[in-house]
C-alpha positions in Angstrom: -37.4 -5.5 2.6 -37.1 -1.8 1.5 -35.2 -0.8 -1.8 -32.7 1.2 0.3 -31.6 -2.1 2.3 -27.8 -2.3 1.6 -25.2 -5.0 1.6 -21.8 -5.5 0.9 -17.8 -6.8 1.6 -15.2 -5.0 3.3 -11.7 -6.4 3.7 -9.9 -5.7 7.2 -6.0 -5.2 5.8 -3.0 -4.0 8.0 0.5 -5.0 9.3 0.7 -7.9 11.4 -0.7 -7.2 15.2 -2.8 -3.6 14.3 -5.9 -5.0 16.4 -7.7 -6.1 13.2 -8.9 -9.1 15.4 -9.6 -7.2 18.3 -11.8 -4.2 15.8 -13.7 -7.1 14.1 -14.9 -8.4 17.7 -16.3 -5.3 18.7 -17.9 -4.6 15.6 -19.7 -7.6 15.3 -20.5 -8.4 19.2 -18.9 -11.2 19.9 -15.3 -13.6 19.6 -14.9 -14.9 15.6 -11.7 -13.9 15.4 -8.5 -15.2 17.8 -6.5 -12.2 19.5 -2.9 -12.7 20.8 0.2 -10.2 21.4 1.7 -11.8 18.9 2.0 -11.0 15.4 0.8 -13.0 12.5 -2.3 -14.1 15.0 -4.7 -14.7 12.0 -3.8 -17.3 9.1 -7.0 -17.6 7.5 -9.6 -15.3 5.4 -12.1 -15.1 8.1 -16.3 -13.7 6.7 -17.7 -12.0 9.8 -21.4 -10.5 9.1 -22.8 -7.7 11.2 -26.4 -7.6 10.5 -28.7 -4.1 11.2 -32.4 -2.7 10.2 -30.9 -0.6 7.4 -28.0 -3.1 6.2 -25.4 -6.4 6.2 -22.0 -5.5 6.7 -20.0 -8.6 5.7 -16.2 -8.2 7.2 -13.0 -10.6 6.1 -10.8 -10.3 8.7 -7.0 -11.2 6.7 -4.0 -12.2 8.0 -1.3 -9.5 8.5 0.8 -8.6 5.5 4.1 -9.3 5.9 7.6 -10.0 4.3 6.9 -13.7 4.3 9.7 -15.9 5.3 8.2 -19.2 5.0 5.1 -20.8 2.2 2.8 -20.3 4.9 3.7 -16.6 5.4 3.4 -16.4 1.4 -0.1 -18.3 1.7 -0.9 -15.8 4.5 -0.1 -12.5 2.4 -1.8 -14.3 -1.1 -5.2 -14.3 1.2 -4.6 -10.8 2.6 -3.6 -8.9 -0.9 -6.4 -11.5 -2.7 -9.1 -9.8 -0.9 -8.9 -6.3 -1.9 -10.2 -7.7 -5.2 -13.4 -9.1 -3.9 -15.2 -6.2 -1.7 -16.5 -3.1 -1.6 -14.7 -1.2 0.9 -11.5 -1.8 2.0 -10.5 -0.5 5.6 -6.5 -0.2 5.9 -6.3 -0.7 10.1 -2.8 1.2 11.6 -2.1 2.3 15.0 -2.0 5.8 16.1 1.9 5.9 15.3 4.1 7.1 12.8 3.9 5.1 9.8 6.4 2.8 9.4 7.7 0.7 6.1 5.4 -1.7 6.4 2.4 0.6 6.4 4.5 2.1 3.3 4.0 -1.2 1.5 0.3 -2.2 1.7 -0.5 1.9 0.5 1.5 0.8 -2.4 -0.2 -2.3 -3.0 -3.0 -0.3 -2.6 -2.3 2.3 -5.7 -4.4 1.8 -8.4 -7.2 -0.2 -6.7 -10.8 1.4 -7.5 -12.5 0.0 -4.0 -12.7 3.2 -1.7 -10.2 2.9 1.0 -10.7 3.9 4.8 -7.7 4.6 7.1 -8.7 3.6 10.5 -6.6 4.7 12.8 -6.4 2.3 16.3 -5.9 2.9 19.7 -6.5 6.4 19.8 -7.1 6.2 23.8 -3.3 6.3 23.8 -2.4 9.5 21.9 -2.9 13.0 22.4 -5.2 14.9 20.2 -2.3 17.2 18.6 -0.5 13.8 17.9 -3.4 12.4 16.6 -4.0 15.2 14.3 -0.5 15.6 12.9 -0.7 11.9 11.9 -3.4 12.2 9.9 -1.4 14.6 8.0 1.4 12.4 7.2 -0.8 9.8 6.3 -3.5 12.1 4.0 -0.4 12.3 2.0 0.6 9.0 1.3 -2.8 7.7 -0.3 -6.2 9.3 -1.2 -8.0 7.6 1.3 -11.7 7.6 1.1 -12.1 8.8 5.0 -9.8 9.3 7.9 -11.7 7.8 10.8 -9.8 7.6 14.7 -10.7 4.9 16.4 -10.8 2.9 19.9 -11.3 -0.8 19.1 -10.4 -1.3 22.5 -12.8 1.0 24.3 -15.3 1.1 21.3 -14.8 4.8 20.7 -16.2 6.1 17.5 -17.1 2.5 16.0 -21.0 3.6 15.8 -19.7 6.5 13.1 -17.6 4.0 11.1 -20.3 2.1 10.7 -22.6 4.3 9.8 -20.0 6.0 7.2 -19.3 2.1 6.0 -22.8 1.8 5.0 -23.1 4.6 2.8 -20.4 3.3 0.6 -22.0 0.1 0.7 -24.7 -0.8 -2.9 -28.1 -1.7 -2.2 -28.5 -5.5 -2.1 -29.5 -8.9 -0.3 -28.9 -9.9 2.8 -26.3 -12.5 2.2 -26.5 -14.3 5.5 -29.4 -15.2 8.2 -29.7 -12.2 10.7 -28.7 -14.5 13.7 -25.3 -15.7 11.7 -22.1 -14.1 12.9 -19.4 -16.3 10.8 -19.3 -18.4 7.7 -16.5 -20.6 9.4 -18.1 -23.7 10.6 -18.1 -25.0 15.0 -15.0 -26.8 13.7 -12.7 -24.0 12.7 -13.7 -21.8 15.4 -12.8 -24.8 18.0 -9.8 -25.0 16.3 -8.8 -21.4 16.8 -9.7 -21.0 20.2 -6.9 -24.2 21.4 -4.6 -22.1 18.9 -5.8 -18.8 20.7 -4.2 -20.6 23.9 -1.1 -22.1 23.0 -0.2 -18.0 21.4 -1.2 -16.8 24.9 1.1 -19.4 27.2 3.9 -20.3 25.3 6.6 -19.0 24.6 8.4 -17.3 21.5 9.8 -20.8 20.2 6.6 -22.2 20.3 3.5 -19.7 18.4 3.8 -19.9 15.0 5.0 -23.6 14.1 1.3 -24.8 15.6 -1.3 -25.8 13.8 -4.7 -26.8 15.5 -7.0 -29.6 14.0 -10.1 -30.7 15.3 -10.7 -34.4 14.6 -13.8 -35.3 16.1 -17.0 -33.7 17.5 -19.1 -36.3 19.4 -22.5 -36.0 21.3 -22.7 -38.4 24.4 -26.3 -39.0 25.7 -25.9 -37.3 28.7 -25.4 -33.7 26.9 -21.7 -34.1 27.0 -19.7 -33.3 23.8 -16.3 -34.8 23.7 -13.9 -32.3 21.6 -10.6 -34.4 20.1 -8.3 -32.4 19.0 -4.3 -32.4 17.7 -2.1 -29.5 17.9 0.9 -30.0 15.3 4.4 -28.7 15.7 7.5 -28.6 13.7 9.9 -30.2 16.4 10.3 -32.7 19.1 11.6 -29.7 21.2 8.0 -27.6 20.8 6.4 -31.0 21.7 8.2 -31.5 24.7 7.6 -26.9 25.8 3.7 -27.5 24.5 3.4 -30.6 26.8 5.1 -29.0 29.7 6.8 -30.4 32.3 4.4 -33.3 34.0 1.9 -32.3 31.4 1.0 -28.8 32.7 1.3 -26.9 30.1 -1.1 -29.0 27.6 -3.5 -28.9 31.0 -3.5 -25.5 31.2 -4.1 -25.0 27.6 -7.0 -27.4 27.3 -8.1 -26.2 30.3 -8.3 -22.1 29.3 -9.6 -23.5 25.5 -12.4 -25.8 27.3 -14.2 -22.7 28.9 -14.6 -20.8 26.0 -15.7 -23.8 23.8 -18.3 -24.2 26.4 -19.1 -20.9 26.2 -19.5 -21.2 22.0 -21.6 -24.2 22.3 -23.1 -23.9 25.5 -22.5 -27.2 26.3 -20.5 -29.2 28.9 -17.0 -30.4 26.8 -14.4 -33.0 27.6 -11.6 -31.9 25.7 -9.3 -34.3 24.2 -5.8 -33.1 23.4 -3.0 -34.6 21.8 0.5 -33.4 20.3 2.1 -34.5 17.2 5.1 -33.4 15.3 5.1 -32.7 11.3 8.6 -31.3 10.5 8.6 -28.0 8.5 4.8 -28.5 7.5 4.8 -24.3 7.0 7.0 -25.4 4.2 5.5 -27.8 2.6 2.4 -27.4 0.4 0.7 -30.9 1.0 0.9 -30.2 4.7 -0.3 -26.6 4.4 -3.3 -28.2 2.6 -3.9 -30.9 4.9 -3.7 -28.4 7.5 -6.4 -26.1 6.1 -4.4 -23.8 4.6 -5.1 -23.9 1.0 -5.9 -21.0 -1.8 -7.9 -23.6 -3.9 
């Protein structure tokens, strides 16, 4: 491996529903992360790792920062804020908008930090370039950001240059993963997010963000099928009843959507078992959250 090979961490941070999900896909060629319409999508620290002749690029994709209303919305922000501490580059992902109070509050948290900051600025396949420019006025004065880099995370428009810009920041160094590894999170987790993934995109706004998706059991039957059980936990008998659906439709349709892209992950045949349980206000209560999988320690 040549001296120059560099590798290093940089931390995906933004307001809730920015397309942080939907800009870590792209970049690493392929689904790790869950992308919904609605906010808050991603709970967990996610290590992504984009692997090239020169360099490893190792992405966290955090959840959203927020004004947290609930622990798990505290738990959520603690793993967002948490890793600015522990990479090398931080990129600070808004849309091609005005910035709002929100944005105003992670440059803030931002002040005094030593890690060189990018603004990437999203979805710039819906602005004009005179908008776009102005912008990127208002925002070189509300932090001394590293670089100012426009971006399509949609479309893939100027991703090549922030990679390229990423790894000059980046100190020579290992490669920290196999080049064939994508993710550090385990069949499991992934599973896991993708029956989450569904129950965002067909429920409706009662329903999102009191589920919690855990895979029980992976088993490998001798004809090549794998049989998937899984149990999505709500906060109330009333989700149950919208996630089940009238006749059991709506738990079909979810199992259904979630079993084609697990086959596509594991390229294998899947019976997928699902089940729905209730855990009162489990996004308040920290034994819960840890049984869950949401846990700093």
């Amino acid at each position: 491996m040549s001296d120059q090979f560099k590798s290093g961490f940089v931390a995906l941070v933004g307001r809730p529903n920015v397309g942080k999900s939907t800009l870590l896909n792209r970049l690493v060629g392929q689904k790790v992360a869950i992308m919904s319409d609605k906010p808050q999508t991603t709970r967990h620290k996610i290590h992504s790792v984009v692997t090239r002749p020169d360099a490893q690029v190792i992405f966290l994709d955090t959840p959203g920062i927020h004004k947290p209303r609930h622990r798990l919305g505290e738990y959520m922000v603690e793993v967002a804020l948490g890793a600015l501490k522990e990479v090398d580059v931080v990129f600070f992902l808004v849309e091609c908008k005005e910035p709002g109070p929100g944005d105003g509050y992670i440059t803030g948290q931002l002040k005094g930090l030593a890690t060189p900051v990018f603004l990437v600025m999203n979805k710039i396949d819906l602005v004009e370039k005179d908008t776009l420019l102005s912008l990127i006025e208002i925002y070189r004065h509300m932090y001394s950001f590293a670089e100012i880099i426009p971006v399509s995370a949609l479309t893939g428009d100027n991703l090549p240059r922030l990679m390229d810009l990423v790894v000059g920041y980046l100190p020579a160094g290992p490669k920290y993963y196999p080049d064939e590894m994508i993710t550090d999170r385990p069949e499991r987790f992934i599973m896991a997010e993708l029956i989450r993934e569904k129950v965002l995109h067909l429920t409706s706004q009662e329903v999102p963000h009191s589920v919690a998706v855990v895979v029980e059991a992976v088993e490998e039957k001798k004809n090549g099928l794998v049989v998937v059980r899984a149990v999505i936990y709500t906060e109330r008998e009333s989700q149950k009843r919208i996630l089940i659906g009238r006749g059991g439709q709506m738990l079909k349709e979810v199992g259904r959507q979630a079993r084609q892209e697990i086959e596509a992950l594991l390229g294998s045949r899947i019976f997928l078992d699902l089940w729905v349980k209730v855990r009162p206000d489990w996004r308040n209560r920290t034994a819960a959250l840890h049984d869950l999988g949401y846990s700093l320690h």
